[in-house]
C-alpha positions as protocol buffer text, in pm:
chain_id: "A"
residue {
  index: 1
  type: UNK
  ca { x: 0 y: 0 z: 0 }
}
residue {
  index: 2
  type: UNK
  ca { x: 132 y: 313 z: -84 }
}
residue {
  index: 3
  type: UNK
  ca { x: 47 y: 653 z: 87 }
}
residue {
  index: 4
  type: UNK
  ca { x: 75 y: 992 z: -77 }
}
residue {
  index: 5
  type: UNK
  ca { x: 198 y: 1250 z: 142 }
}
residue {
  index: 6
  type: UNK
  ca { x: 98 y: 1605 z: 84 }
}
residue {
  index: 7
  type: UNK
  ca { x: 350 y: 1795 z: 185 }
}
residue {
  index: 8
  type: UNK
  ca { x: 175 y: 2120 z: 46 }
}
residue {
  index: 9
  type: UNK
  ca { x: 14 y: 2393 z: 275 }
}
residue {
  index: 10
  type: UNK
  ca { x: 272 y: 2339 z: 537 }
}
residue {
  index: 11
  type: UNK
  ca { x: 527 y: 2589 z: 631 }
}
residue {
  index: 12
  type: UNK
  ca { x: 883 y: 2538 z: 757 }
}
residue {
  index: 13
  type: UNK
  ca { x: 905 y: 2545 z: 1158 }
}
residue {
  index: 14
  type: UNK
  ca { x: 1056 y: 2930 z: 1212 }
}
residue {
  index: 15
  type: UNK
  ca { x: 1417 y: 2971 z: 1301 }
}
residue {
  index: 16
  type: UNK
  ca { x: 1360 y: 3130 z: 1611 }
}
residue {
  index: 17
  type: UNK
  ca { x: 1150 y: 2794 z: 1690 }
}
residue {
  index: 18
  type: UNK
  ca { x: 1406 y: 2523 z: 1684 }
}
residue {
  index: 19
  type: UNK
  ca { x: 1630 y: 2540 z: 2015 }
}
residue {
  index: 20
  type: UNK
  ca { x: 1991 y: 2481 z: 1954 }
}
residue {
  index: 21
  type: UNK
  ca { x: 2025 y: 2328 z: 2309 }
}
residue {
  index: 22
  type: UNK
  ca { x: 1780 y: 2070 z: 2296 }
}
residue {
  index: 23
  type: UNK
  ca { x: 1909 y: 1994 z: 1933 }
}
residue {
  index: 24
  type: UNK
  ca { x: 2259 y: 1960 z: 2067 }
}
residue {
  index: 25
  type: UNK
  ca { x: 2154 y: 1740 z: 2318 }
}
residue {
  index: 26
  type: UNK
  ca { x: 1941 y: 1501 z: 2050 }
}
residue {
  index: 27
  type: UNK
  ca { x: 2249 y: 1264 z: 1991 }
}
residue {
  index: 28
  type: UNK
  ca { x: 2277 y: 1160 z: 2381 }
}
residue {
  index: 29
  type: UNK
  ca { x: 1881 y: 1135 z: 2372 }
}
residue {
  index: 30
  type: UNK
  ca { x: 1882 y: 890 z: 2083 }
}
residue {
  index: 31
  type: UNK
  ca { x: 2173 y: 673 z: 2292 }
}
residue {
  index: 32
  type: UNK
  ca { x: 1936 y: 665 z: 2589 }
}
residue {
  index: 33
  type: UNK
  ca { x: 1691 y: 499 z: 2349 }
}
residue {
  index: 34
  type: UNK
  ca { x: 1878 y: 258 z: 2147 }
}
residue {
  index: 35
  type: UNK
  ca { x: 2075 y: 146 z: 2505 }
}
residue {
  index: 36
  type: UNK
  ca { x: 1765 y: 125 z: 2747 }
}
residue {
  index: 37
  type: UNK
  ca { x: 1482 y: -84 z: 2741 }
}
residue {
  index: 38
  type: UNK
  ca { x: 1127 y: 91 z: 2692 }
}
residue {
  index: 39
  type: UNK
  ca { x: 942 y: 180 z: 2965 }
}
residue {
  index: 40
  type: UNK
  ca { x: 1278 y: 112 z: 3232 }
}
residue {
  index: 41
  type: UNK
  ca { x: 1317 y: 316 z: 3525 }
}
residue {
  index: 42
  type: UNK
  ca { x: 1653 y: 367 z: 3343 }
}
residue {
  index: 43
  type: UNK
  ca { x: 1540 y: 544 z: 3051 }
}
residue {
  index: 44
  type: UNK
  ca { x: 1324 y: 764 z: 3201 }
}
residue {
  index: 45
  type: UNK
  ca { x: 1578 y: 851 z: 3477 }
}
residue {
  index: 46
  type: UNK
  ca { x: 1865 y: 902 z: 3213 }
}
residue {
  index: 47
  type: UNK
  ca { x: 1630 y: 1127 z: 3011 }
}
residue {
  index: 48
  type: UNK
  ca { x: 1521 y: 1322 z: 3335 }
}
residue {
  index: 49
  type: UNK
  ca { x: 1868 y: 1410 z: 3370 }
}
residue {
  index: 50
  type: UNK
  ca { x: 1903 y: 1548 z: 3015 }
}
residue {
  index: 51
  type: UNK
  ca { x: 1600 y: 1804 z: 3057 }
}
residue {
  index: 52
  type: UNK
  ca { x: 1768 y: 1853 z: 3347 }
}
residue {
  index: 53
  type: UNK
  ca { x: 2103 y: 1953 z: 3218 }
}
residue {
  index: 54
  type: UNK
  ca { x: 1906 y: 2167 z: 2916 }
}
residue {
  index: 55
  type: UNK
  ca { x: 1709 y: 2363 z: 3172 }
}
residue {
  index: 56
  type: UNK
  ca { x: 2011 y: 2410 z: 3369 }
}
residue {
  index: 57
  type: UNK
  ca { x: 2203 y: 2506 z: 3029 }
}
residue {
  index: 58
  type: UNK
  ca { x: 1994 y: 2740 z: 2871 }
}
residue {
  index: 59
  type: UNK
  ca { x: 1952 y: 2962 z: 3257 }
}
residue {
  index: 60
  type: UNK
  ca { x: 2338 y: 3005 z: 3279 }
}
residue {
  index: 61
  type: UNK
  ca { x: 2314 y: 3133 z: 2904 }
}
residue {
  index: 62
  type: UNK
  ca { x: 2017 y: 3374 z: 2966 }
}
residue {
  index: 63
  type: UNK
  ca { x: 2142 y: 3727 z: 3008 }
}
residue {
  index: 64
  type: UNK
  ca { x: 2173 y: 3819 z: 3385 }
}
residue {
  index: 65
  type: UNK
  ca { x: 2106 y: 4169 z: 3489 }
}
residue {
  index: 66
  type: UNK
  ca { x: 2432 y: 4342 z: 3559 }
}
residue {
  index: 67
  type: UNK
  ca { x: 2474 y: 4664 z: 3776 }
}
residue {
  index: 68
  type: UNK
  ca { x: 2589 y: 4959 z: 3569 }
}
């Protein structure tokens, strides 16, 4: 069976939309997934420390105010 896929009326995801943290971070994601089994407290405790390190990441990048 083959499907047709309309790929017309849709519009690229915006720049400002993809996150270049959480795409960094995709490898080490997909690792998590091909070395531990679905559903293990593993996985979801490996991946819990990803977001974890993203969140923490992307707040030591934000701009800080500074005293003038």
């Amino acid at each position: 069976m083959t499907v047709e896929r309309a790929d017309e009326g849709f519009d690229d995801w915006p720049a400002a939309a993809v996150d270049p943290i959480n795409t960094a971070l995709l490898p080490v994601v997909e690792h998590i997934f091909a070395v531990a089994a679905d559903g293990s407290p593993e996985r979801a405790a490996a991946l819990g420390e990803v977001l974890a390190v993203a969140e923490r990441i992307k707040q030591a990048l934000a701009p800080k105010p500074r005293l003038q």
